[in-house]
C-alpha positions, 0 to 999 in steps of 0.5 A: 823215068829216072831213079832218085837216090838220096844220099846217106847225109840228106838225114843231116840236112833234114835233121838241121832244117827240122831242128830249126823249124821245130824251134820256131813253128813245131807243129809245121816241122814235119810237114816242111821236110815231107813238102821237100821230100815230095818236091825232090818226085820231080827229078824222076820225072824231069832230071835237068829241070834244076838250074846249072850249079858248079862241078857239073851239079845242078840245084832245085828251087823247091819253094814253100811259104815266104822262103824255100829250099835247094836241093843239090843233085847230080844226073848222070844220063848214062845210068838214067839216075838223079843223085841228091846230095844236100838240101839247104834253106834259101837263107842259109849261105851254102851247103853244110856238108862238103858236097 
């Protein structure tokens, strides 16, 4: 298995997508930001199941409800570790945060 770290930013980008939720569907805010927590199990297991992104990067579609998020990570097989750098909203244009 691989390790997964999280970057210092994700906090930011849970932050933004709980903020939102929490303006329109409170009472499901958590439980969207645990859905993506527990989508990002998937890269220890399987690293390069996301779709090629640029610079090396890859993304994962994490669905949930009529939309979705994007994770964007970087594997390096040399230290068999997944690093995710930010996580957006299907809908959102890009990443919030330089990358």
């Amino acid at each position: 298995m691989s390790r997964v770290i999280l970057s210092a930013g994700l906090r930011d980008d849970f932050d933004r997508i709980f903020d939102f939720l929490f303006d329109y569907v409170p009472e499901h805010a958590a439980l969207h930001i645990e859905a993506i927590i527990g989508a990002l199990d998937v890269l220890a297991i399987s690293p390069l199941i996301g779709r090629p992104a640029a610079l090396g990067q890859r993304e994962l579609i994490i669905s949930h409800g009529a939309s979705g998020y994007l994770a964007l990570y970087r594997f390096d097989p040399a230290q068999d570790t997944v690093f995710v750098l930010a996580v957006r909203s299907q809908r959102e244009r890009d990443y919030k945060r330089p990358t």
